[in-house]
VOLUMPA-621124 format. One record per atom (N, C-alpha, C, O): residue number from 1; atom name; x, y, z. Coordinates in nm, 3 decimals, always signed. Each point is the difference from the previous one (the first is absolute). Example, Ala and Ser with C-alpha at 12.3 -4.5 7.8 and 13.67 -1.06 7.14 Angstrom:
% VOLUMPA-621124
[1 N [+1.319 -0.569 +0.780]]
[1 CA [-0.089 +0.119 +0.000]]
[1 C [+0.090 +0.120 +0.000]]
[1 O [+0.104 -0.002 +0.066]]
[2 N [-0.139 +0.107 -0.138]]
[2 CA [+0.082 +0.119 +0.006]]
[2 C [-0.077 +0.109 +0.073]]
[2 O [+0.051 +0.111 +0.017]]
This chain:
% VOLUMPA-621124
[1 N [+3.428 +0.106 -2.127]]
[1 CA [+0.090 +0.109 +0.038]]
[1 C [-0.073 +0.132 -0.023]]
[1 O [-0.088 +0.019 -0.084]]
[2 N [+0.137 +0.069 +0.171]]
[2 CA [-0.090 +0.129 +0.000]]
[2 C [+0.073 +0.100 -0.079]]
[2 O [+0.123 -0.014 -0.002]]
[3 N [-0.173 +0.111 -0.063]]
[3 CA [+0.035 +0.114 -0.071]]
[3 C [+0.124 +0.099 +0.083]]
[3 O [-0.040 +0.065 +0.096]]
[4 N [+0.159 -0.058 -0.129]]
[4 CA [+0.101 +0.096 +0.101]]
[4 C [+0.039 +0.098 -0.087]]
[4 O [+0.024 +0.010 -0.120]]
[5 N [-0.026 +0.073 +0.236]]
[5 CA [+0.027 +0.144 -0.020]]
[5 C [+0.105 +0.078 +0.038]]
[5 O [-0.025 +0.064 +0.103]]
[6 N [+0.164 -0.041 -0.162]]
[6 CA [+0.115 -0.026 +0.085]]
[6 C [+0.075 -0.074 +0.068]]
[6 O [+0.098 +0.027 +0.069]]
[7 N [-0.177 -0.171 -0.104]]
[7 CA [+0.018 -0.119 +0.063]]
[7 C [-0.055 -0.005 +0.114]]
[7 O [+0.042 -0.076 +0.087]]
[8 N [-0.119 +0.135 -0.075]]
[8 CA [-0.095 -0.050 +0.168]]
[8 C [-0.139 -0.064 -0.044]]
[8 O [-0.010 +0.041 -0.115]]
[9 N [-0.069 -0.095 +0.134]]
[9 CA [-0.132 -0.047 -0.038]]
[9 C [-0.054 +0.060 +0.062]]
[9 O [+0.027 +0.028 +0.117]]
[10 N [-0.148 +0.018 -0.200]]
[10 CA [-0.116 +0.085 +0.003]]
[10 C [-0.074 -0.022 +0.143]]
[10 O [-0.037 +0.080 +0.085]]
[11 N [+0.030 -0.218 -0.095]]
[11 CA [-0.069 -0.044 +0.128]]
[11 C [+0.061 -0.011 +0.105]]
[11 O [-0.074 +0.010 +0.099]]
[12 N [+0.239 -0.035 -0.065]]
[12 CA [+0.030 +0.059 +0.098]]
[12 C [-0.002 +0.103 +0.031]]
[12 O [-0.033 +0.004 +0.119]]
[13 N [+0.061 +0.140 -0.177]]
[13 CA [-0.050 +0.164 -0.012]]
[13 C [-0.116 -0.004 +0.064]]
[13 O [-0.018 +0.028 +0.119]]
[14 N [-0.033 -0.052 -0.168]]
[14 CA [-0.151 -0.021 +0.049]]
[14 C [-0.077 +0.028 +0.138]]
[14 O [-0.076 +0.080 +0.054]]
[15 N [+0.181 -0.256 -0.023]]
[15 CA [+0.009 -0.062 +0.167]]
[15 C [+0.035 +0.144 +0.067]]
[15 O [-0.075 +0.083 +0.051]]
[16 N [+0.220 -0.083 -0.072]]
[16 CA [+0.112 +0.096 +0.053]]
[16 C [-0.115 +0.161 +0.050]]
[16 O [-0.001 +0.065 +0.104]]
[17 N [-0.061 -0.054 -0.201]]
[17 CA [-0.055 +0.166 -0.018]]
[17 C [-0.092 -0.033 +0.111]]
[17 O [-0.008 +0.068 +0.103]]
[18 N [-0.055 -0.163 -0.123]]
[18 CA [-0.149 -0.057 +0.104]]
[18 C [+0.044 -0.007 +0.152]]
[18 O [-0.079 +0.003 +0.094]]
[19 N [+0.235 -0.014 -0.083]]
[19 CA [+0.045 -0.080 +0.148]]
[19 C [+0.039 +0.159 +0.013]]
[19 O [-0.049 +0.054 +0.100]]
[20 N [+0.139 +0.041 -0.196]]
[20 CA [+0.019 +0.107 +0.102]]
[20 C [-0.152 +0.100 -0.004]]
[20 O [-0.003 +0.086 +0.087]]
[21 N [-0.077 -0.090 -0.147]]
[21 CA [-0.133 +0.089 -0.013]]
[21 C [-0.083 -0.021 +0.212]]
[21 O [-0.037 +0.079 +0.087]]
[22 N [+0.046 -0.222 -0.100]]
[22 CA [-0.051 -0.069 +0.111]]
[22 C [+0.118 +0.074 +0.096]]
[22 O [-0.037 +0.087 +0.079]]
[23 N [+0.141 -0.115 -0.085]]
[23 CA [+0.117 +0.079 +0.139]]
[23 C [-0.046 +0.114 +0.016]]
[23 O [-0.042 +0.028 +0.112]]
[24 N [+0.034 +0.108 -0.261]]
[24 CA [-0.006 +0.058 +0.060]]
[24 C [-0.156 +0.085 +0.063]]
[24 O [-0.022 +0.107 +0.058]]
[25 N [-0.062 -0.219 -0.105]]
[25 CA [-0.104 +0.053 +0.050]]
[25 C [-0.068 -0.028 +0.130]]
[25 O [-0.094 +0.056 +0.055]]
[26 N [+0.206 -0.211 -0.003]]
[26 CA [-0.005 -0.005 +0.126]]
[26 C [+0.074 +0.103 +0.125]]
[26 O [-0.036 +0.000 +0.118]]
[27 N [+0.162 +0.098 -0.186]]
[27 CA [+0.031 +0.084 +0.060]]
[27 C [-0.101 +0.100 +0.040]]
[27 O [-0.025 +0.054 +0.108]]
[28 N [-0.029 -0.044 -0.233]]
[28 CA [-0.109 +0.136 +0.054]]
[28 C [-0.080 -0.028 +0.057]]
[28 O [-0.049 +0.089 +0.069]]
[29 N [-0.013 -0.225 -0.063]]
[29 CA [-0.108 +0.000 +0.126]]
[29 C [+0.050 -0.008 +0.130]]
[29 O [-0.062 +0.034 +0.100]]
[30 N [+0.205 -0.089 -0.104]]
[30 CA [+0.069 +0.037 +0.164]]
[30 C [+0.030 +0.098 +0.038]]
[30 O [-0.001 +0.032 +0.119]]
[31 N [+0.048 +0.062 -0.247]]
[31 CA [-0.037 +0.147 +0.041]]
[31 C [-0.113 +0.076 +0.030]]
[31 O [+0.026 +0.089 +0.082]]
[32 N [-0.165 -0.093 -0.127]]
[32 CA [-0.090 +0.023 +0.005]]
[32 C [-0.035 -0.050 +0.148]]
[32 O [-0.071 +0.072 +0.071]]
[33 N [+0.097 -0.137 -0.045]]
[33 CA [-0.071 -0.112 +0.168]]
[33 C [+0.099 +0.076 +0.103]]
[33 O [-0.060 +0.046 +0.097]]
[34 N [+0.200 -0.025 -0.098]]
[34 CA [+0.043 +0.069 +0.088]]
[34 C [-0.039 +0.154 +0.000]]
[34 O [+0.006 +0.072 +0.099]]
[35 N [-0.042 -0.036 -0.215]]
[35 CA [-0.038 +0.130 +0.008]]
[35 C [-0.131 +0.029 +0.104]]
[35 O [-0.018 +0.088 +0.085]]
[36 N [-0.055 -0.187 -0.125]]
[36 CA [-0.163 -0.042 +0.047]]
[36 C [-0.002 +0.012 +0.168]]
[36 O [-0.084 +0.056 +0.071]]
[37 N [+0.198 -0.123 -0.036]]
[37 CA [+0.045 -0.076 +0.151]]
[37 C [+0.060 +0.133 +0.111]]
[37 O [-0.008 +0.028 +0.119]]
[38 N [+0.077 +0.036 -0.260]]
[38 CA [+0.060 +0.122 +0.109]]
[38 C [-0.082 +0.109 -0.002]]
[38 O [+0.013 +0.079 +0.092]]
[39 N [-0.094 -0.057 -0.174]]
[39 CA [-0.127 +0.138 -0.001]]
[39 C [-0.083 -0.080 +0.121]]
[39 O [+0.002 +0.069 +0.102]]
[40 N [-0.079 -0.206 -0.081]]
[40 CA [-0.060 -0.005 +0.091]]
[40 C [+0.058 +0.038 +0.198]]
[40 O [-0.051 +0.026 +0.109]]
[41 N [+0.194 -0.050 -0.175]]
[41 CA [+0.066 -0.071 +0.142]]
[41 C [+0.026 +0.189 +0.021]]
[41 O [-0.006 +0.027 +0.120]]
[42 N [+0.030 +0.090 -0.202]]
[42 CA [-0.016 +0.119 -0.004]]
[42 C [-0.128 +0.071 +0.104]]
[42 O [-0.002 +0.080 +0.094]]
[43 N [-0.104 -0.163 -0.175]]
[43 CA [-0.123 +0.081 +0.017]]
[43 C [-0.022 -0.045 +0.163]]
[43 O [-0.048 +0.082 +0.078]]
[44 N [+0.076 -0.185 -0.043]]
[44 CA [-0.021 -0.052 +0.161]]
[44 C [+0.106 +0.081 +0.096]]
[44 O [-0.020 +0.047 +0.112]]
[45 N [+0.100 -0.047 -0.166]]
[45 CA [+0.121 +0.111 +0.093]]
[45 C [-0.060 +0.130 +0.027]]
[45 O [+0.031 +0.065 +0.100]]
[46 N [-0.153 -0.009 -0.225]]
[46 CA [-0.053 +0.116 -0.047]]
[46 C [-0.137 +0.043 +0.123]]
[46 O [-0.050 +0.100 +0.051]]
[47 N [+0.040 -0.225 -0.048]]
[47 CA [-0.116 -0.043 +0.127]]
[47 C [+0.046 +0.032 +0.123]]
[47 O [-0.055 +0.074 +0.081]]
[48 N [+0.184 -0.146 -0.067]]
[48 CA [+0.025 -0.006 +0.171]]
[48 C [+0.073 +0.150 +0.004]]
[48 O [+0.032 +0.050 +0.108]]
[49 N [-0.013 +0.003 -0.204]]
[49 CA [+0.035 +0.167 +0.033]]
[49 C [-0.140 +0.089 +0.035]]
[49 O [-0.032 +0.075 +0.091]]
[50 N [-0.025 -0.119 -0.197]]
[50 CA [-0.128 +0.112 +0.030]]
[50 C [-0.081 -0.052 +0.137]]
[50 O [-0.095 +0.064 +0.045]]
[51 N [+0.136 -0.170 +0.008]]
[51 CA [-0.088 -0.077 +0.115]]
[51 C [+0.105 +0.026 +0.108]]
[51 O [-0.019 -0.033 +0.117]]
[52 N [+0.096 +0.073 -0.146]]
[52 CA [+0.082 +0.043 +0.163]]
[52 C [-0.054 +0.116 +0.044]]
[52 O [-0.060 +0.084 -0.067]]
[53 N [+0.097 -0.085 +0.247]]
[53 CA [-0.034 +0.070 +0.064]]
[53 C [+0.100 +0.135 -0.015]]
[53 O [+0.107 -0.030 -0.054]]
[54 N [-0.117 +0.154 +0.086]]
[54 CA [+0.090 +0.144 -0.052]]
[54 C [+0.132 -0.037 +0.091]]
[54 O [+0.098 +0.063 -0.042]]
[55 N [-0.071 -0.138 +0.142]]
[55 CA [+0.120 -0.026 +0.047]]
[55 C [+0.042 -0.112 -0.043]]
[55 O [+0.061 -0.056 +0.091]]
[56 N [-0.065 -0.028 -0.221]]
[56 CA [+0.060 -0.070 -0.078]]
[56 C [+0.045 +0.053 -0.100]]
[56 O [+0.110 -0.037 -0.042]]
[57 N [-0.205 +0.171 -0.045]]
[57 CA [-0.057 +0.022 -0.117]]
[57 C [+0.101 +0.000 -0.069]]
[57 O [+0.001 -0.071 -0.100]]
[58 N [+0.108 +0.146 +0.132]]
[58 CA [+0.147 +0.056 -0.032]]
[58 C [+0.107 -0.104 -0.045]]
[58 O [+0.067 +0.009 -0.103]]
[59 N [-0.061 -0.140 +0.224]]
[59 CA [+0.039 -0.092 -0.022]]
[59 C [-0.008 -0.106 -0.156]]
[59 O [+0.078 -0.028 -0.091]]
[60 N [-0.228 -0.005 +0.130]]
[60 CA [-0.021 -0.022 -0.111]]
[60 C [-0.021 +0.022 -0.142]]
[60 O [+0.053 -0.069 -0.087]]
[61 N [-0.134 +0.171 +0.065]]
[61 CA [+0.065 +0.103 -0.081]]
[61 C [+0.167 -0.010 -0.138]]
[61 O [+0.028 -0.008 -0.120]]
[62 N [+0.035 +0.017 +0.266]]
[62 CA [+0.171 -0.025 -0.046]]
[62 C [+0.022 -0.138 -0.016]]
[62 O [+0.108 -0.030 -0.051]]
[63 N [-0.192 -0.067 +0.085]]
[63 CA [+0.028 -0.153 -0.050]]
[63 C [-0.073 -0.038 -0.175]]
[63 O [+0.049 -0.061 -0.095]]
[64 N [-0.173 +0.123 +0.112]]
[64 CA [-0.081 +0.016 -0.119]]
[64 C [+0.150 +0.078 -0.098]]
[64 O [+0.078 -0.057 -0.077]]
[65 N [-0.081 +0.159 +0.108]]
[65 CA [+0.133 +0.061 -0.134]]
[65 C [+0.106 -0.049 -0.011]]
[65 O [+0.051 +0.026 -0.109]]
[66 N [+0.023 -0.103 +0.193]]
[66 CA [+0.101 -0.110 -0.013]]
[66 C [-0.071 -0.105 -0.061]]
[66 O [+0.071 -0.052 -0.086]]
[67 N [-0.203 -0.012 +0.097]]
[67 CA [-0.009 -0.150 -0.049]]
[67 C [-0.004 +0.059 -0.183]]
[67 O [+0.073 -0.045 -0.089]]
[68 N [-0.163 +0.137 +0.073]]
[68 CA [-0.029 +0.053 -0.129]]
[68 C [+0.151 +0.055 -0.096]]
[68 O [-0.009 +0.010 -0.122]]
[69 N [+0.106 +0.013 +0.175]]
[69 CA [+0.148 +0.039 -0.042]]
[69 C [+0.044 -0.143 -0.034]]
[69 O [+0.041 -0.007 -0.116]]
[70 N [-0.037 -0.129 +0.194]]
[70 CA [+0.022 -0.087 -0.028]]
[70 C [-0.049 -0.061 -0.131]]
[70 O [+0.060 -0.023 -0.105]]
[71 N [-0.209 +0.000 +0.150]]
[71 CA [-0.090 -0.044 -0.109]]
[71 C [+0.017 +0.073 -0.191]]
[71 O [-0.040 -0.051 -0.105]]
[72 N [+0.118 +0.192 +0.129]]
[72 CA [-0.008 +0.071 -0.091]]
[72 C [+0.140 -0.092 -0.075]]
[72 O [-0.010 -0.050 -0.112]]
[73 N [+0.103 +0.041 +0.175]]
[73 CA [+0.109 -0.046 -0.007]]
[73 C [-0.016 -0.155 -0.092]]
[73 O [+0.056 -0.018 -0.108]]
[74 N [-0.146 -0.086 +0.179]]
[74 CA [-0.005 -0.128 -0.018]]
[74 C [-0.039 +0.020 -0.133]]
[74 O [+0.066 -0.047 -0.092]]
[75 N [-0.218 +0.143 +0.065]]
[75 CA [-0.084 -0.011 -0.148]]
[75 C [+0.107 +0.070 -0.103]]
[75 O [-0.033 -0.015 -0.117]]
[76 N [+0.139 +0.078 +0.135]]
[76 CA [+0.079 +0.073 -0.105]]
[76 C [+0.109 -0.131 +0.000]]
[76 O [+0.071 -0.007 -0.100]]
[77 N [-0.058 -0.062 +0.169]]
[77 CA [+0.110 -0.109 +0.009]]
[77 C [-0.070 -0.129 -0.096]]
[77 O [+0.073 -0.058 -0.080]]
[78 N [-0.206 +0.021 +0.092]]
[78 CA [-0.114 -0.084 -0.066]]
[78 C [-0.031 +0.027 -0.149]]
[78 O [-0.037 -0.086 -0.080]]
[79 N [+0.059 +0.236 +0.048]]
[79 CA [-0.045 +0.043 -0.089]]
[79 C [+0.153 +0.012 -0.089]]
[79 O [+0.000 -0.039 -0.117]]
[80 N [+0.096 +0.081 +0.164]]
[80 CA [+0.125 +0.052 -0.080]]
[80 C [+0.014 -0.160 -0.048]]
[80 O [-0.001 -0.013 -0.123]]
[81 N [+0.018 -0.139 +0.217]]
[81 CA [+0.018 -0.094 -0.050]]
[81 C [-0.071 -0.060 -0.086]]
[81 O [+0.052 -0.050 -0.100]]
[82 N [-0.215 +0.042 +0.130]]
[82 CA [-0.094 -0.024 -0.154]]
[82 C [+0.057 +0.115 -0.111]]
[82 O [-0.011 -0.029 -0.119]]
[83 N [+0.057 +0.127 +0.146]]
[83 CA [+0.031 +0.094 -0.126]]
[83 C [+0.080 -0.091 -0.101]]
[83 O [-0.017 -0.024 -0.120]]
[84 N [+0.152 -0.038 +0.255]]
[84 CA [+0.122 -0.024 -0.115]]
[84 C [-0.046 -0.156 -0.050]]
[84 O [+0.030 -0.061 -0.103]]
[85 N [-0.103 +0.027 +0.203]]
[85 CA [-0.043 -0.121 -0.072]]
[85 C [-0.085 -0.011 -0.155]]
[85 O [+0.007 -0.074 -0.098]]
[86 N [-0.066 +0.157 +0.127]]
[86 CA [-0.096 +0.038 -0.122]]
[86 C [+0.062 +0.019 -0.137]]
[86 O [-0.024 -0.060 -0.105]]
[87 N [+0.138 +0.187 +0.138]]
[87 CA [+0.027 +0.035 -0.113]]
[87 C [+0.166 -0.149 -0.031]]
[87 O [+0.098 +0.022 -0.072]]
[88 N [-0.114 -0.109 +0.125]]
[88 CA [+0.111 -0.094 +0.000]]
[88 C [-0.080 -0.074 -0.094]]
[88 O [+0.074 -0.043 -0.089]]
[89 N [-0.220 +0.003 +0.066]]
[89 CA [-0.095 -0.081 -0.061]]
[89 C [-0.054 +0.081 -0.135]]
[89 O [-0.064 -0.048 -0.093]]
[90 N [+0.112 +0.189 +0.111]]
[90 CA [-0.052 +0.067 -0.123]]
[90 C [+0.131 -0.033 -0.102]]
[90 O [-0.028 -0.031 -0.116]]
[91 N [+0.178 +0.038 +0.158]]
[91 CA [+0.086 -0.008 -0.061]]
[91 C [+0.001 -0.102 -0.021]]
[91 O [+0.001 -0.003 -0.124]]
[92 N [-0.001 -0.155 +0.181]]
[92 CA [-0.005 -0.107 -0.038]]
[92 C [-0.148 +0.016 -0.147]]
[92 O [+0.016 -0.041 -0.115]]
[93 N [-0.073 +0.071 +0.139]]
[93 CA [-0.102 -0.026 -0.143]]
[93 C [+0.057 +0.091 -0.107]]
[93 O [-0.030 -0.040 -0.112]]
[94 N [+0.097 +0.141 +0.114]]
[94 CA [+0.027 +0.099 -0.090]]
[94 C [+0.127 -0.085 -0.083]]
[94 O [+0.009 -0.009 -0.123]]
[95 N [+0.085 -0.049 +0.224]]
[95 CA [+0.123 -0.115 -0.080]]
[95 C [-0.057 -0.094 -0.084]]
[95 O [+0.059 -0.035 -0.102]]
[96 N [-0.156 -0.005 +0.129]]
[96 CA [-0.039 -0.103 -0.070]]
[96 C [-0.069 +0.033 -0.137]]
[96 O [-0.041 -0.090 -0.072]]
């Protein structure tokens, strides 16, 4: 039998800390990769603006500042949820 601490065993704590450490560090690399995905998918939009002809330029242009309003949107939406996730894993260790 293992040593308990509040009645939980040490070694389940342990497990438990190891399984959410791993969650949430798999969040941040999915955050990190969409971040990665939309700066590239940015920079190519960034291309076909500066590569249009002056009777597109305008057009596109205004698609580039709409896709980038979006994108701004998604990474504050990516980021506010790793926030609460984060600090959901800081409070879980602080109870314990």
């Amino acid at each position: 039998m293992f040593p308990t601490t509040n009645g939980c065993s040490i070694l389940k704590t342990s497990v438990e800390e190891q399984r959410k450490d791993e969650e949430l560090n798999k969040k941040v690399a999915m955050v990190s990769d969409k971040y990665y995905k939309q700066t590239w998918s940015s920079i190519a939009l960034l291309d076909e603006v500066v590569c249009s002809p002056p009777s597109e330029f305008k057009e596109k242009a205004e698609e580039f500042i709409t896709h980038l309003l979006k994108q701004d949107q998604k990474t504050c939406d990516m980021l506010a949820d790793l926030q609460i996730k984060t600090n959901n894993e800081i409070e879980w260790k602080k109870v314990k």
